[in-house]
C-alpha positions as CSV (number, residue, x, y, z in Angstrom):
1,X,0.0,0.0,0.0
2,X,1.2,3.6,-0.9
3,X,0.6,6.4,1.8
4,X,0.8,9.7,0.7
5,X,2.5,12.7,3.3
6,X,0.2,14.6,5.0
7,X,0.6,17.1,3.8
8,X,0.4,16.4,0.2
9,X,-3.0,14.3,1.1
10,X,-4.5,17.5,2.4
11,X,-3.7,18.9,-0.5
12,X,-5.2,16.4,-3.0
13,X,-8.4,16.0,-0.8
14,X,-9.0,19.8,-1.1
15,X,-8.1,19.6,-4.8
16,X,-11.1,16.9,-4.8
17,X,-13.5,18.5,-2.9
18,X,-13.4,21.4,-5.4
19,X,-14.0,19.2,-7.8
20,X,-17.0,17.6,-7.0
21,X,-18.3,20.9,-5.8
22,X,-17.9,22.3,-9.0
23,X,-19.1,18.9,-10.8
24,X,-16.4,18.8,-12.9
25,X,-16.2,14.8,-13.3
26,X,-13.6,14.6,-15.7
27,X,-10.8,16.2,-14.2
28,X,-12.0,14.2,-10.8
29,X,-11.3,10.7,-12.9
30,X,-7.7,11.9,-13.7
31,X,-7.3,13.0,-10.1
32,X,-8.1,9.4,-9.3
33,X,-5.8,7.5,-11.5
34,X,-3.9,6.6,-8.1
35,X,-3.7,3.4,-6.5
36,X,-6.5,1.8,-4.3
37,X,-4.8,2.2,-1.2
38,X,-4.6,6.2,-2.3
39,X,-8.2,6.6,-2.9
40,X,-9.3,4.9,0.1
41,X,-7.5,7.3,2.3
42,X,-9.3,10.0,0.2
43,X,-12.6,8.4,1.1
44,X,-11.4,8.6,4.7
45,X,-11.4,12.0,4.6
46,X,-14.4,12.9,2.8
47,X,-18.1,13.2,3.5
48,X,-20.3,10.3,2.8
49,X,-21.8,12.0,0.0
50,X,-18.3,13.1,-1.4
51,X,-17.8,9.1,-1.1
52,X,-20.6,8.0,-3.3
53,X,-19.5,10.5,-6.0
54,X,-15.7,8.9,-5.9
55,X,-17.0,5.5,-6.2
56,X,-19.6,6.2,-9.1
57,X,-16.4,7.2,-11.0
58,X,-14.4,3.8,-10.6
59,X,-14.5,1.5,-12.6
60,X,-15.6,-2.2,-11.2
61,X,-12.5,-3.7,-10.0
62,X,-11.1,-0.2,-8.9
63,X,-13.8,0.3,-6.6
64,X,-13.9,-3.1,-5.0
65,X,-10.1,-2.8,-4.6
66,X,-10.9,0.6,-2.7
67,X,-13.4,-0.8,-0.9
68,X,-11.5,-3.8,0.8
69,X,-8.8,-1.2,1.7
70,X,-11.4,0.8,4.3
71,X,-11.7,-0.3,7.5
72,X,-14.8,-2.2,8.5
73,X,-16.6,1.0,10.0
74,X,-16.2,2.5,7.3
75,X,-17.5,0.1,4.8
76,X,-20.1,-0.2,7.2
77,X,-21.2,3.3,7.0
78,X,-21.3,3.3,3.0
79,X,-23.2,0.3,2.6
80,X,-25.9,1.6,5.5
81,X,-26.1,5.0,3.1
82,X,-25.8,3.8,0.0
83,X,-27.3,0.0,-0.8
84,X,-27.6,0.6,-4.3
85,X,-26.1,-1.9,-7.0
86,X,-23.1,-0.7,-7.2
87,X,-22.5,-1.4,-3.2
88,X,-24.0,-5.3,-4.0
89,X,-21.5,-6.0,-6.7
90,X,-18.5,-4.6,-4.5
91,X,-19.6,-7.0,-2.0
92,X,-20.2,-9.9,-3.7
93,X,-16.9,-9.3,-5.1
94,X,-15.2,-9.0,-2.0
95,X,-12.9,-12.2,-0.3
96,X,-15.1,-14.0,1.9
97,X,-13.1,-13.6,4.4
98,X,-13.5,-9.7,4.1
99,X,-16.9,-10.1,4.1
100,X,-17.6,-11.9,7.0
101,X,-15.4,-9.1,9.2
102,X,-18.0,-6.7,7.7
103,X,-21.1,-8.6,8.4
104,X,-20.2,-9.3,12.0
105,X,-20.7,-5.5,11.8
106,X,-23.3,-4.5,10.1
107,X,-26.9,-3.9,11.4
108,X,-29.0,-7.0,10.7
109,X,-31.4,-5.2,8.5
110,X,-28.7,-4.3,6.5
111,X,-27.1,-7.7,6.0
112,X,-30.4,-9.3,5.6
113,X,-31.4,-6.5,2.4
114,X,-27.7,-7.7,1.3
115,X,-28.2,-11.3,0.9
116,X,-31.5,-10.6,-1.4
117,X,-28.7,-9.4,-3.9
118,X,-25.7,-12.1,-3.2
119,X,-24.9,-15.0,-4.5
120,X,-26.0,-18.1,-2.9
121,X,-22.5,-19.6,-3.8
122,X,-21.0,-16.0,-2.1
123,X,-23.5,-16.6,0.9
124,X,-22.3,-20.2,1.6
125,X,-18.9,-19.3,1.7
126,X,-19.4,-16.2,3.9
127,X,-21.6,-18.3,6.2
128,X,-19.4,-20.8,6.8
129,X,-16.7,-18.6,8.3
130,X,-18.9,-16.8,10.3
131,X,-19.5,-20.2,12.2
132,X,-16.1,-20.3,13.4
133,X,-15.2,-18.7,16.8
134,X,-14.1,-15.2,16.0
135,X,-10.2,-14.8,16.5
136,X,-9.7,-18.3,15.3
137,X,-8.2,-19.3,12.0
138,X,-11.5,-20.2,10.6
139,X,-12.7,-17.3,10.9
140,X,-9.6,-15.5,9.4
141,X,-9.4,-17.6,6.7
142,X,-10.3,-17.3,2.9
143,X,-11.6,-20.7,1.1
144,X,-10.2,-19.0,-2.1
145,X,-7.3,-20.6,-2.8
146,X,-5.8,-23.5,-5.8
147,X,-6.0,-27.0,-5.1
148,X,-3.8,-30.0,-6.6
149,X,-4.4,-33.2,-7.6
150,X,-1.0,-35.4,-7.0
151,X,-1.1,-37.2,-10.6
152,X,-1.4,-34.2,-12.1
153,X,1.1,-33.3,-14.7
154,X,3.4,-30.1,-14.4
155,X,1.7,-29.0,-17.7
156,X,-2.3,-29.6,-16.7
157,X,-1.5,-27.7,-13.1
158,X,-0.1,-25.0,-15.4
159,X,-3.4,-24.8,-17.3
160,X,-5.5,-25.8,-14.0
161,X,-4.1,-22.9,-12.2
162,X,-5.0,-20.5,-15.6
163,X,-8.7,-21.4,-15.8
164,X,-8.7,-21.0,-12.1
165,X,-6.2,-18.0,-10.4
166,X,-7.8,-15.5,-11.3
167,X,-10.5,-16.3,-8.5
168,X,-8.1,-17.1,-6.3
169,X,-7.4,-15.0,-3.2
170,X,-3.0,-16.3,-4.1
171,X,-1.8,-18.8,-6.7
172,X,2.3,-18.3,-5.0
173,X,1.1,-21.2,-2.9
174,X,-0.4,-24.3,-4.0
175,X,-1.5,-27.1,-2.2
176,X,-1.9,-30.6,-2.9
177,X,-4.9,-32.9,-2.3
178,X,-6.4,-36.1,-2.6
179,X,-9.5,-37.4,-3.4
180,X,-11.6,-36.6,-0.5
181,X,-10.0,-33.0,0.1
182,X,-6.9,-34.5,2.4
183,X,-4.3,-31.8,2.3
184,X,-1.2,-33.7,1.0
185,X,1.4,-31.4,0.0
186,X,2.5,-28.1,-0.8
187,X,4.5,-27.0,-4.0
188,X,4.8,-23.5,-5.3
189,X,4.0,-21.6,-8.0
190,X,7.9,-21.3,-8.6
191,X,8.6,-24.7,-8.6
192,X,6.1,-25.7,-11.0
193,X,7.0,-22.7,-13.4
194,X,10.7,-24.2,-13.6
195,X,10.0,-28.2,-13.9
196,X,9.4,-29.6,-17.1
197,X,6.4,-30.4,-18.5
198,X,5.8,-34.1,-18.4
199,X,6.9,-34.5,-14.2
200,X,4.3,-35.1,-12.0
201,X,3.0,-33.1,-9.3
202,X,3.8,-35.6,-6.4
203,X,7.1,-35.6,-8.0
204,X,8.0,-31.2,-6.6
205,X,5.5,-31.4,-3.5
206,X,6.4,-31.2,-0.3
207,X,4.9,-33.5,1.9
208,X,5.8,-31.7,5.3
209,X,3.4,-28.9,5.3
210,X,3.2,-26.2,7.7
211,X,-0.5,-25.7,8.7
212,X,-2.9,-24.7,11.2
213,X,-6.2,-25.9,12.7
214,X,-10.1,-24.2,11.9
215,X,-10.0,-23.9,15.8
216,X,-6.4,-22.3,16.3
217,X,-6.0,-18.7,18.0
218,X,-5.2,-16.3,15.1
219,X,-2.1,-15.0,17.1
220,X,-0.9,-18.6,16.8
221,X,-1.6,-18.5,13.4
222,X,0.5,-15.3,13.1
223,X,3.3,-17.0,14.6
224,X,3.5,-19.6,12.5
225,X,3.5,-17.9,9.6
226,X,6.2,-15.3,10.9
227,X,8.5,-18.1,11.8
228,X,8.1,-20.2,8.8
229,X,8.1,-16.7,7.2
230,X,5.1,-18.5,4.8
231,X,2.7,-16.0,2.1
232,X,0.1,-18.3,3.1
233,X,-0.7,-21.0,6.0
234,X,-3.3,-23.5,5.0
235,X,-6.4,-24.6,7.4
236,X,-7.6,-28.0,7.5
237,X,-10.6,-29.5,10.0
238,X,-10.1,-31.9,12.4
239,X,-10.1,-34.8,9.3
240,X,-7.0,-33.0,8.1
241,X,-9.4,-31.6,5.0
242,X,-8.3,-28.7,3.5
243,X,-10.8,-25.9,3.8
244,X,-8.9,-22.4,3.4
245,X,-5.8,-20.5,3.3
246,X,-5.0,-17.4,5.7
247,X,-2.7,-15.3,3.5
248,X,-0.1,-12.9,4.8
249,X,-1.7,-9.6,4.6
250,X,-4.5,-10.5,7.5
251,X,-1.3,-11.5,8.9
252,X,-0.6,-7.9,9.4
253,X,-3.6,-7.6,10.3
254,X,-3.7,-9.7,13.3
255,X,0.1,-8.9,14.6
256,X,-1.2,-5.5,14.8
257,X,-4.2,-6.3,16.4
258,X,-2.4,-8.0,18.8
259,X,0.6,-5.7,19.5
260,X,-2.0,-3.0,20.3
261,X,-4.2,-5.4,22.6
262,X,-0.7,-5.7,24.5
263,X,0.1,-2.6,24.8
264,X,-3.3,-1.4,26.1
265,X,-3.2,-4.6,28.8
266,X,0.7,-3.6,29.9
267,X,-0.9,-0.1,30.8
268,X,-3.6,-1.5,32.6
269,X,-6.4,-0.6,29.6
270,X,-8.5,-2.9,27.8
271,X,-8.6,-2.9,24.2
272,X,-10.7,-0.2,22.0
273,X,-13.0,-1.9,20.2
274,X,-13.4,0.3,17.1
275,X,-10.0,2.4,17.5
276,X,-9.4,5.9,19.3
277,X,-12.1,8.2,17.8
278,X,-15.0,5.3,17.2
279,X,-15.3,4.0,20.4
280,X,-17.8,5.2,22.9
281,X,-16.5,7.5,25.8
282,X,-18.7,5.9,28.3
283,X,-17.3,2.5,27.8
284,X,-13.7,3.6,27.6
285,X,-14.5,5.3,30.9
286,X,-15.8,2.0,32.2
287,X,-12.8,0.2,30.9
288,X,-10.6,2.4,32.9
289,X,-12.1,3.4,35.7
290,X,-12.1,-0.3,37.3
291,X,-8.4,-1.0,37.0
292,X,-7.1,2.8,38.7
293,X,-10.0,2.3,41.4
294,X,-8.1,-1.1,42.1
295,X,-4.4,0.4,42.0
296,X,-6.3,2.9,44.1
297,X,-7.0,0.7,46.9
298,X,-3.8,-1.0,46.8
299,X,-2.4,2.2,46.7
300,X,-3.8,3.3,49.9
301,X,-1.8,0.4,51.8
302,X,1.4,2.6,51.2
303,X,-0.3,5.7,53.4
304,X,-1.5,2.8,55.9
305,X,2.3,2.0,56.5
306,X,3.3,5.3,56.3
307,X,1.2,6.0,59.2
308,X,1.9,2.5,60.9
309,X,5.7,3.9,60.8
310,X,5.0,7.0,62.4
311,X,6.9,6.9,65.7
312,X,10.3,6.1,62.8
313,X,9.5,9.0,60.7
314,X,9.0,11.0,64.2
315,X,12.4,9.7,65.3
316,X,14.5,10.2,62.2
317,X,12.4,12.7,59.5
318,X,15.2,12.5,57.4
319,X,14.2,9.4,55.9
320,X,11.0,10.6,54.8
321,X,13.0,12.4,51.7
322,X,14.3,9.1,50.5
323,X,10.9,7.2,50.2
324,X,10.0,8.5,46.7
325,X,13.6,7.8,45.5
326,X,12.9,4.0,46.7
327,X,9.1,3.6,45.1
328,X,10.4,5.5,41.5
329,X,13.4,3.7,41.3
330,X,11.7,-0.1,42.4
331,X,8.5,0.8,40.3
332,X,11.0,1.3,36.8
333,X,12.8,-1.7,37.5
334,X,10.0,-3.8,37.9
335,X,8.4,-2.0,34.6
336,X,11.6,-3.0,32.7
337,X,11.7,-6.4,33.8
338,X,7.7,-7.4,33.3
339,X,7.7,-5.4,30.1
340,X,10.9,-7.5,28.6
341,X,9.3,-10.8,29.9
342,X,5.4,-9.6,28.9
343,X,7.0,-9.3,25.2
344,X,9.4,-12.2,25.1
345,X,6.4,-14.0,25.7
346,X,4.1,-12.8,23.4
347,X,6.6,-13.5,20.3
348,X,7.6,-16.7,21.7
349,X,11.1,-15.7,22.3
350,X,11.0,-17.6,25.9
351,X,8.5,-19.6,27.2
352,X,7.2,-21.0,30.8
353,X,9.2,-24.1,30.8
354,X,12.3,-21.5,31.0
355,X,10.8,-20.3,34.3
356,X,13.7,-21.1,36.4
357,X,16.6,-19.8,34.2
358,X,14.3,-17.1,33.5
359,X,14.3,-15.8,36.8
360,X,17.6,-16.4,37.7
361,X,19.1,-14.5,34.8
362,X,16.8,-11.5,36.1
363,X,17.4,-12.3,39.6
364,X,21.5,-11.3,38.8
365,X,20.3,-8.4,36.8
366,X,18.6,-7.1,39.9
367,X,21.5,-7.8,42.0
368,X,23.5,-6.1,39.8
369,X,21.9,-3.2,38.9
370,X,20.9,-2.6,42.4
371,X,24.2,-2.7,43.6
372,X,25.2,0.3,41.4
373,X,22.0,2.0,42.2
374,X,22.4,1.1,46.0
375,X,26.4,2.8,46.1
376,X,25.1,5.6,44.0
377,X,22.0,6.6,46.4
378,X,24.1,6.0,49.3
379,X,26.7,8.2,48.4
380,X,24.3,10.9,48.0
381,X,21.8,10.2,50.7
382,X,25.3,10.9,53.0
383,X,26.3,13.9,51.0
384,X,22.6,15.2,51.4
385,X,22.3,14.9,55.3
386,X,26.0,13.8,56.8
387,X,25.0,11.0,58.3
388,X,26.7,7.5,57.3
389,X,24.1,5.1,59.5
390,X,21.2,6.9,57.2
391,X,22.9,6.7,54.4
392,X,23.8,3.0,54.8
393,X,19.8,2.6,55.3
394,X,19.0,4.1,52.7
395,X,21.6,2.5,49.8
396,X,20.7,-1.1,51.6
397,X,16.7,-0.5,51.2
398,X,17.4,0.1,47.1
399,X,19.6,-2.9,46.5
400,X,16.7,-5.1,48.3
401,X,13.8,-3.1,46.5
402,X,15.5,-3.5,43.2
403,X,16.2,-6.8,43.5
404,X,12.7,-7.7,44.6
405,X,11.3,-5.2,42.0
406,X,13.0,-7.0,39.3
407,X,12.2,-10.4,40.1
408,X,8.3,-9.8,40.7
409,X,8.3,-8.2,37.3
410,X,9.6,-11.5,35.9
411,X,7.8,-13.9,37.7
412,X,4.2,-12.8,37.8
413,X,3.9,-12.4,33.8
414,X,5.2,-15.8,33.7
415,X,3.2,-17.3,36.7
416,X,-0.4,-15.8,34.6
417,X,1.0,-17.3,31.9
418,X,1.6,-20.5,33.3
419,X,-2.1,-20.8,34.6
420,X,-3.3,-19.8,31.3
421,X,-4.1,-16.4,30.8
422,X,-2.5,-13.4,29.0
423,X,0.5,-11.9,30.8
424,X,-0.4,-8.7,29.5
425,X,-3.0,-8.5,32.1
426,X,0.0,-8.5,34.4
427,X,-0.1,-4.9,33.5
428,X,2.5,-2.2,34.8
429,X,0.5,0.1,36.6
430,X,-0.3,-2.8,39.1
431,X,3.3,-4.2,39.3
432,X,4.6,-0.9,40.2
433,X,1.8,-0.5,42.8
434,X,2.5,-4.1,44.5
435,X,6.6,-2.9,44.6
436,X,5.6,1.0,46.3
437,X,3.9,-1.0,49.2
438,X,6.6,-3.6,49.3
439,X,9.2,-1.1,49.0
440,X,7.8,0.8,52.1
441,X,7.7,-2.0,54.3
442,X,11.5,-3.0,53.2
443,X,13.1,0.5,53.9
444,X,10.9,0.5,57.4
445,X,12.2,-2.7,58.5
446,X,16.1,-2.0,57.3
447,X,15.4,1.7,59.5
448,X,14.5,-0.3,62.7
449,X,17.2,-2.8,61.9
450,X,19.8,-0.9,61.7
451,X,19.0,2.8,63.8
452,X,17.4,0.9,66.5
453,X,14.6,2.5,66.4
């Protein structure tokens, strides 16, 4: 996809408004001989009415190409204004796999006056992916894709894969089955292109293929297909059938999705279901509210031991003016170590069964960094007050938060993760939170240790 600068697309879109505002069509055509992924973030920009004019002016193809680069709002609020037969030819053109992310949201009236005008051979295959579990490979999937027969000859899958491709959602990737829709093999278009004529198809497979499950998690999928660094993964049912490909662009798609979901979770907000701008206020408000009411609470313990300290901080005062030193310095260690371990884990880098070596590689990063830390702060807690038995306190109390601080933020992504749930809900705001109160009650106890107090 081509993006054009801002600046240059602010430009062009004010060109076109012009345009259509003073009707002049043909000079709006030449302003559209762009690519697909251009014009879409034309539409983006304009009204809905501007829209309909842009996409009366495209040809066929053009405008379904246009179409399946908008986001599914967007197509959404086109086909809700504009359900003329234009709209019903773009969508029965569309992948089936685009199609069913657009249905899920779409009003049901709207789908409903939309099947009067499909296909029933577009409707079946729409239908059937929307009857996998969302987030799964089936539902990510497209069934469009070229099939092999084994005996085939280098020559007939040549002129199998003319009569067919152009249909097809990729012909780079082909894959090989039997009689009863067994996936086989996978050869590719390359291969074939190079062999001569007269060899047989079983003859360039490759029997090991590289596929997923209807039922796998599409972050799964994504893996796969980032590791085996694959344009296409097939799917096949729990009879090892084949019944769709998931090619690399909803690839993208989904490591994008996912990123984003993480980073959200690390900072202790749940994802935006319709980005930024489209999702509702009140329910982003909801989202939030719940996790900082619980930090909240926890946060709360910190003044409890504050106060529970009192006759200390009566007895030496000074040690008050170290305490946010301790809680900032504990609560970025801990933030460094659970977002490291949060990621390695979400890529696969590392994995649970690493959980000791894990931890103790951590484990002598704390100690390490919190002896540097620990010197530093105690060298200038003493040239701040004069006093060498404070200072001691105080450079004793960071070497122990840090350590801790660094090893909670290792082993509680990988603990959630253990039992089965995301790590990312291990999110920073909350890890920082649990080290403040811990922190507290380590610097107190090292005081009374050590000042007999």
């Amino acid at each position: 996809m081509t993006m054009l600068a801002s600046e240059m697309l602010k430009d062009k879109i004010e060109a076109i408004g012009r345009l259509i505002e003073e009707s002049d069509l043909t000079a709006l055509k030449e302003w559209l001989d762009v690519h697909p992924a251009d014009i879409a973030e034309f539409i983006r920009n304009l009204s809905t009415h501007q829209s309909l004019i842009i996409f009366r002016l495209l040809s066929k193809d053009t405008a379904v190409e246009v179409y399946e680069h908008l986001d599914v709002d967007e197509q959404s609020k086109l086909l809700e204004s504009f359900l003329d037969e234009r709209i019903t030819v773009m969508v029965n053109a569309m992948s089936p796999d685009d199609r069913a992310r657009l249905f899920d949201e779409l009003p049901a009236t709207v789908v409903q006056r939309l099947l009067k005008h499909m296909t029933q051979e577009e409707w079946q295959a729409t239908s059937v992916l929307l009857g996998f579990k969302e987030d799964t490979a089936g539902r990510l999937m497209t069934p469009e894709y070229v099939a092999l027969k084994s005996e085939m000859t280098v020559e007939e899958a040549l002129d199998w894969i003319k009569h067919v491709g152009h249909e097809k959602e990729t012909i780079y990737s082909l894959y090989v089955i039997d009689n009863t829709r067994h996936l086989i093999g996978v050869v590719s278009l390359r291969d074939i292109v190079l062999s001569e004529n007269g060899l047989k198809i079983s003859d360039k497979m490759d029997s090991q293929v590289i596929k997923v499950s209807t039922e796998d998690d599409q972050e799964m999928v994504a893996n796969i297909t980032r590791d085996y660094d694959l344009l296409a993964v097939p799917v096949v049912d729990k009879e090892n059938r084949l019944v769709g490909i998931v090619t690399v662009d909803d690839i993208v798609d989904v490591i994008e999705e996912e990123t984003t979901e993480d980073i959200l979770r690390m900072s202790g907000v749940e994802m935006a279901e319709r980005g930024y701008f489209k999702s509702d206020v009140i329910k982003n408000f909801n989202k939030r509210i719940v996790w900082l009411l619980f930090l909240l609470g926890l946060n709360t313990l910190t003044g409890n031991i504050i106060i529970g300290q009192k006759k200390v901080m009566e007895s030496m005062v000074v040690l008050s003016a170290f305490i946010p030193v301790l809680i900032g310095s504990g609560g970025n260690a801990g933030s460094q170590s659970s977002t490291i371990v949060i990621r390695a884990l979400a890529t696969g880098e590392i994995d649970t069964k690493d959980f000791f070596r894990i931890l103790s590689r951590e484990l002598a990063l704390g100690l390490g960094i919190g002896a540097v830390l620990g010197i530093a702060i105690t060298i200038w807690a003493f040239w701040l007050q004069g006093e060498w038995d404070v200072a001691l306190v105080v450079g004793l109390s960071l070497l122990t938060v840090i350590t801790l601080a660094t090893t909670l933020g290792t082993l509680l992504p990988l603990i959630v993760k253990r039992i089965g749930f995301d790590p990312a809900f291990m999110a920073t705001p909350f890890i920082t939170t649990a080290i403040d109160v811990t922190a507290l009650l380590i610097y107190f106890k090292i005081a009374r240790s050590l000042l007999n107090i």
